[in-house]
N, C-alpha and C positions, 0 to 999 in steps of 0.2 A: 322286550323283544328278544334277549337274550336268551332268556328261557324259553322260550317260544321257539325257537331255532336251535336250543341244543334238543328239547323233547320230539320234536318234529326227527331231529335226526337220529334218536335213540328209537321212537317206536320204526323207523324202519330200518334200525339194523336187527330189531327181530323179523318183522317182514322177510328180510334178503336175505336170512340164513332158512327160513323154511322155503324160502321161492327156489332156494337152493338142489333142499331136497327133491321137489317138484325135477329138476333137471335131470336129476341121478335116478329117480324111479323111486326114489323111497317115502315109504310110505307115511304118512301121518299117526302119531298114537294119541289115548285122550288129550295128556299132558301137553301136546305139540296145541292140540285144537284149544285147549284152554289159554294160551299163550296168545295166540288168535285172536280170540274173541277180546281178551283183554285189549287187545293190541286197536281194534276196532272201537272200542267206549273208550279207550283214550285220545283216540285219532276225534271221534265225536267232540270230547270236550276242547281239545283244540280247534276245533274250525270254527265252534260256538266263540272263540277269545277270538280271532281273528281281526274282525271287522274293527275292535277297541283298540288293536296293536298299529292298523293302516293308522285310524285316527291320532297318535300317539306321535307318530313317525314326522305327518305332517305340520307337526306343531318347532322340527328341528331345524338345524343349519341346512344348507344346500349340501356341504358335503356330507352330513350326517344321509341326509335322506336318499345319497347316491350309494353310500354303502349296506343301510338300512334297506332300502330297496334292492340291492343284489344281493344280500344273505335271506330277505325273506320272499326272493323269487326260486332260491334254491330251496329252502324251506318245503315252499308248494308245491315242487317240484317232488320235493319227498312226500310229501301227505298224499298226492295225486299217484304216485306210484305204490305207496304204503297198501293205502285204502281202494284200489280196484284192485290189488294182489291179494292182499286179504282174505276179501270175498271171494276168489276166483278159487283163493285155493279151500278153504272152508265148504264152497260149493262140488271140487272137486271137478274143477273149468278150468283148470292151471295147463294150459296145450303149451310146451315148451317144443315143438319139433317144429321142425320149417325155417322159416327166416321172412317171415312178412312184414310188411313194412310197418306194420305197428311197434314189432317186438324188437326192429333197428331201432324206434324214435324209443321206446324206450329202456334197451342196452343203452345208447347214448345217454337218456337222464339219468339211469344208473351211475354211468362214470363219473359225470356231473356231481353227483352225490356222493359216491365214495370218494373223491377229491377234497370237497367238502368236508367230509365225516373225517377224513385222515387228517385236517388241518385241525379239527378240535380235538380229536385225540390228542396230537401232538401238543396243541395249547393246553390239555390237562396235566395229559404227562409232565408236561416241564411247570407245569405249575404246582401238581403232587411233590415234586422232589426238593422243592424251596423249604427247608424248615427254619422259622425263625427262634433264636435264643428266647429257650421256654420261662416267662415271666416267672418267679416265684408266689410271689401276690395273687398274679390271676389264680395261680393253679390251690392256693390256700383257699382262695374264693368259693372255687369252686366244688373243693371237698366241703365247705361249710355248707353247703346248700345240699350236698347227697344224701338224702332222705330215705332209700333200702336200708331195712331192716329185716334181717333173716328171720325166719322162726329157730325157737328154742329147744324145740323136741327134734332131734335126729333121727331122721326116719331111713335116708338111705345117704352111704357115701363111696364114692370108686374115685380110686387115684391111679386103678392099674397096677400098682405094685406086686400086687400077690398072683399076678396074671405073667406066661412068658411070654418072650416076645416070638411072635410069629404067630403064636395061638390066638383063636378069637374071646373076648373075656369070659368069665365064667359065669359070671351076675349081670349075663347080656343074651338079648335075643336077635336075629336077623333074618330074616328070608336070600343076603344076598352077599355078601362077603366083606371081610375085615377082618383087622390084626389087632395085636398090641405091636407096637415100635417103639424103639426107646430113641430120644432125642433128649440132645444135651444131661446124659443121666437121668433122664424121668423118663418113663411109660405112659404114653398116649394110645388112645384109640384111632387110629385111620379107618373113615367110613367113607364109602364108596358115591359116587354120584349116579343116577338111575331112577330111570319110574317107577313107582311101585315100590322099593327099596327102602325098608325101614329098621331103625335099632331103637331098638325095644329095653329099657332096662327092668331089671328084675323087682318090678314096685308094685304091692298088692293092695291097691288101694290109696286112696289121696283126703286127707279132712278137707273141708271147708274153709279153712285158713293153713295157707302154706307158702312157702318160698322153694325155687329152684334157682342154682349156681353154677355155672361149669363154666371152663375156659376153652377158647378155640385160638385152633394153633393153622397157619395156613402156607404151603409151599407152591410156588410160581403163577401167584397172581398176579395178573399183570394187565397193562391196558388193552391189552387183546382179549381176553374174559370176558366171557360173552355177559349181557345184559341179563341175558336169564339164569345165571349162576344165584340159586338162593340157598339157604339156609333154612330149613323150615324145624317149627317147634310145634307139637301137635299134640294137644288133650283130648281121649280118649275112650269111648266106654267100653273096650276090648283091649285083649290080646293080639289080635288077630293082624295080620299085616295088611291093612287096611286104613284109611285116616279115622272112620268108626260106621257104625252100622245104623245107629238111630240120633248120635247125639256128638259131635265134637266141633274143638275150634282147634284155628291154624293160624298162627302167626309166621310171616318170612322175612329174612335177611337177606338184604342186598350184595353179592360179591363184585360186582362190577365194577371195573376201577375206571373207565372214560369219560362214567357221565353220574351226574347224582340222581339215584332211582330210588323207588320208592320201599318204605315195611309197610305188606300187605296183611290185612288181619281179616281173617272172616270167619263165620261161626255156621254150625248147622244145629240143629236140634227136633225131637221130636220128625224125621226122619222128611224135615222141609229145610227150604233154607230160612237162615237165620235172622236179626236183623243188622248184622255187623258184614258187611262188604266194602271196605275202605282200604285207602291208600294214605299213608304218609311220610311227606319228604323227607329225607334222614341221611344226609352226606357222612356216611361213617365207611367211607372208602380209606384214612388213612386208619381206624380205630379195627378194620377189618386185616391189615397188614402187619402190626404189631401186639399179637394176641391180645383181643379182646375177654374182658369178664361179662358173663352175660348174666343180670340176674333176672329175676320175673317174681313178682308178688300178686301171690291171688288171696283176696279177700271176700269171700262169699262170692258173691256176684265181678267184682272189681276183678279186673286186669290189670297189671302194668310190669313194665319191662323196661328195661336201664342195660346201655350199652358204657362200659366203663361205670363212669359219674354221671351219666348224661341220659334223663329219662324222656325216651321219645313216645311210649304209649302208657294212658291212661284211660283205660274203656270201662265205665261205671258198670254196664250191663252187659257184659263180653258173654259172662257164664250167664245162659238163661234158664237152666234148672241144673239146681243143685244137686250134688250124692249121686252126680251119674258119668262125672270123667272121673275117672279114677287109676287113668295109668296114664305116660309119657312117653314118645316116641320120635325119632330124630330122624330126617331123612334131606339130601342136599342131588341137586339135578341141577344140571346146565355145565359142569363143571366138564374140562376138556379132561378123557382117561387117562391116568398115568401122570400128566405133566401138572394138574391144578390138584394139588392135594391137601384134603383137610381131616383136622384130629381136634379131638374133644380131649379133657382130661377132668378130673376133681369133678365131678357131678354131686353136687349136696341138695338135698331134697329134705328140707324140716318144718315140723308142724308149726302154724305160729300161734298164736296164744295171747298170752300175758303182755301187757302193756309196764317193757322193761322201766320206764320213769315211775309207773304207780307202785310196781312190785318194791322196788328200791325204795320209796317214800314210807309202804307203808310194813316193807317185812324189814328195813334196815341191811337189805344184803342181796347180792344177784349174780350168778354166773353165765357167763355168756363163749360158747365157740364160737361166738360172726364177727369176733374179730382175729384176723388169718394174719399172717406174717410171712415174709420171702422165708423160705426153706434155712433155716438152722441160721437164721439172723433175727435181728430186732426190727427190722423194715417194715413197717405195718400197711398193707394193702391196699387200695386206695376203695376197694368195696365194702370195707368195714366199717368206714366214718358215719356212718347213718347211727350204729350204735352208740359210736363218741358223740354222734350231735344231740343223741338222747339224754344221756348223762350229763353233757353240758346245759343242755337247759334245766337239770333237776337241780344243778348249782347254781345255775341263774335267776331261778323261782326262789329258793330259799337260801340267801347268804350263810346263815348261820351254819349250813351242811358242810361238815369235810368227810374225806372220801379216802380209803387206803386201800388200794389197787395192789391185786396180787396177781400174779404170773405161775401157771402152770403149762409145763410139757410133758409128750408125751417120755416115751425110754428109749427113744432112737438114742443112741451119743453114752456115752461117758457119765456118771454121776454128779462130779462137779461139773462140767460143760453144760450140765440142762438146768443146772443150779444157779450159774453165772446165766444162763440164755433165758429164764425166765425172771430175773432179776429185770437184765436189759429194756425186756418187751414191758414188763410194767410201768420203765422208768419212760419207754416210747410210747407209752398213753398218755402218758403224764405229759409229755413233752406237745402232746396234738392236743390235748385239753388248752394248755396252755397260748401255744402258737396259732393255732386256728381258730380256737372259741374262746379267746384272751379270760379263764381264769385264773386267779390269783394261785400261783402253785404253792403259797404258805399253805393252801387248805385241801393239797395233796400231798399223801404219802404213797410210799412205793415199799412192794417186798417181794420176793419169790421162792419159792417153793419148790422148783425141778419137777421130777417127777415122782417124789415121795409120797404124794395123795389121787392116784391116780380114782376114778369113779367111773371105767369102764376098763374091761378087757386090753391091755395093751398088744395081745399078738392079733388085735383085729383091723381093716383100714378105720371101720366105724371106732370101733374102741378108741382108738389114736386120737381121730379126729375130734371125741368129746374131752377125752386128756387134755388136750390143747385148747387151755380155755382161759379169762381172766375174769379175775374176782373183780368187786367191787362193793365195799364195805363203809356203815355211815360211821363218821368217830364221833 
């Protein structure tokens, strides 16, 4: 019942902010009507749950079903307002002028509602801010089970650095406006919220097997964020700012902090719709407030996408013809101008390939960039352990294997400092081998190398980023 009455009251606070516009004279754009309609097939699937939720109710205490029965009279109240609005405005029958006695009964269920809707905000809000003392164990747990695996060929990487600030990046495209800004000494991208409005990175083409990475960094979201603040990720068979002309798919992330809403995924191809039009629940409102890693792995056909450690989509048949997206495009709407602001940074986009556990078995040696580290420390990532869980099962498989793990950087720093820092990072694989995928550290060694063996350009962000890489060798 609970869910039942917080989604009742989420589809109509989209509802009430276009019944809004309906007030002010402004006008409807596609984006506003596709909001709409969704807003209407969800309203559907709810009225279908109803009649199980009465039945459900009657089965409780007296007082249960005194209160059960006035949150799901307020409820109806919202669905019955939601869904004759809907249509009205859709149809373009939204008459807000006068004051007849319809539009008094329902201003009053309005208030009704938004009283309502203010007390479950407020029951988020104070429930969002509770953090309990973060378990160790659960959180080992749960690196042991992250299974992203980047690809090995580098194909594109921007960290913003070689970019100034204020300038829009160089190996970026947009039809609509952005900077670089620097926070806490790094350079992010800040991209705009808007229809139509897209960033384009400079990628000529995509294989068949690949990964994408970048972090999202987010200023003044808050439980006033509208429901429609997303995030969208879109594959592509153009340049052009458009989502595509004959063939692409579109995954979205939720910004809305009041209520748990849904990653929408849906595809087009061959210039119809697709067969991928879905929704799935994904409460990643606190994972959205303290910068998120987003990764995505496409395998031929296969979809999937991992927020943090936490993989919410896996769509076998997302890509329905192959060798025909071939670029990437980022675009976010709902967001209020100026006061909700968000920024991308580290975009890595690499071919994937070789199956790193068979490479290692049978070439006796592997280098790998996917696993990252906090900035000029030994701290290893928490999106990296998909490659430690690989490794670990190639020790698990064959006891007899030990393994001597080396650490390279790139030439940022000092000679000795990169010398000491890729020492550190090798001896912090060894230590997650260890601690999360408990094997025997007798059958690891540790060494590092600085930046003495670099294997790509160091004055490039690409170059850097392959610099920055660890060995892994059979003894």
């Amino acid at each position: 019942m609970d869910t039942f009455v917080r989604e009742s009251f989420d589809i109509y606070d989209k509802v009430y902010k276009y019944d809004g516009y309906a007030a002010s004279g402004t006008p409807l754009e596609d984006e506003d009507i596709d909001v709409l309609e969704e807003a209407l097939d969800e309203l559907a699937v709810l009225t279908e749950t109803l009649p199980n939720i009465l039945d459900d109710i009657e089965g409780q205490s007296v007082f249960k079903q005194g209160k059960a029965t006035l949150q799901m009279n307020k409820a109806k109240k919202a669905l019955k307002y939601s869904t004759k609005t809907a249509k009205e405005l859709l149809l373009g029958q939204r008459e807000r002028e006068g004051s007849s006695e319809d539009e008094s009964e329902e201003n009053n269920e309005s208030e009704t509602i938004e009283d309502t809707t203010n007390e479950s905000n407020n029951k988020d809000s104070n429930e969002s801010t509770i953090e309990s003392n973060p378990n160790i164990s659960d959180n080992l747990e749960i690196l042991s089970k992250f299974d992203f695996v980047p690809g090995d060929e580098l194909l594109f990487f921007d960290d913003f650095s070689q970019d100034f600030v204020g300038d829009f990046p160089s190996k970026w495209n947009t039809n609509g406006s952005g900077e670089t800004v620097k926070i806490n000494n790094e350079n992010w991208l800040e991209i705009r919220s808007g229809y139509g409005i897209f960033y384009i990175p400079d990628i000529e083409g995509l294989p068949e097997d690949y990964s994408i990475e970048f972090d999202v960094l987010t200023k003044g979201i808050s439980n006033k964020t509208s429901s429609t603040a997303r995030f969208f990720i879109c594959l592509s068979d153009n340049l052009k700012f458009n989502k595509g002309e004959q063939h692409y798919t579109e995954v979205s992330l939720p910004f809305g902090q009041f209520g748990v809403f849904n990653i929408r995924n849906y595809n087009f191809f061959n210039r119809g719709s697709g067969d991928i039009n879905s929704q799935i629940k994904a409460d990643i409102r606190s994972a959205v407030l303290n910068q998120p890693h987003i990764s995505i792995a496409v395998t031929k056909k296969r979809f999937r996408l991992w927020v943090n450690e936490v993989k919410y989509v896996d769509i076998p048949r997302f890509i329905q013809e192959l060798n025909v997206l071939n670029h990437i495009k980022f675009n976010i709407s709902g967001f209020q101008d100026g006061t909700e602001r968000v920024f991308i940074k580290n975009l890595k986009v690499a071919k994937g390939g070789v199956d790193l556990r068979r490479k290692l078995m049978s070439e006796g040696k592997i280098s790998t960039n996917g696993i990252l580290f906090d900035s000029g420390s030994a701290t290893i990532q928490s999106q990296s352990y998909g490659i430690i869980r690989q490794i670990s099962q190639v020790l698990q498989q064959d006891s007899s294997i030990n393994l001597l793990i080396v650490g390279h950087t790139d030439s940022d720093g000092d000679d000795q400092s990169n010398l000491e820092l890729s020492k550190s990072r090798a001896n912090a694989v060894k230590q997650a081998l260890i601690n999360v995928y408990k094997i025997d550290g007798n059958r690891l060694l540790t060494d590092g190398k600085g930046e003495i063996e670099p294997v790509q350009d160091n004055n490039t962000p690409n170059g850097k980023a392959q610099n920055r890489r660890v060995e892994f060798i059979k003894q």
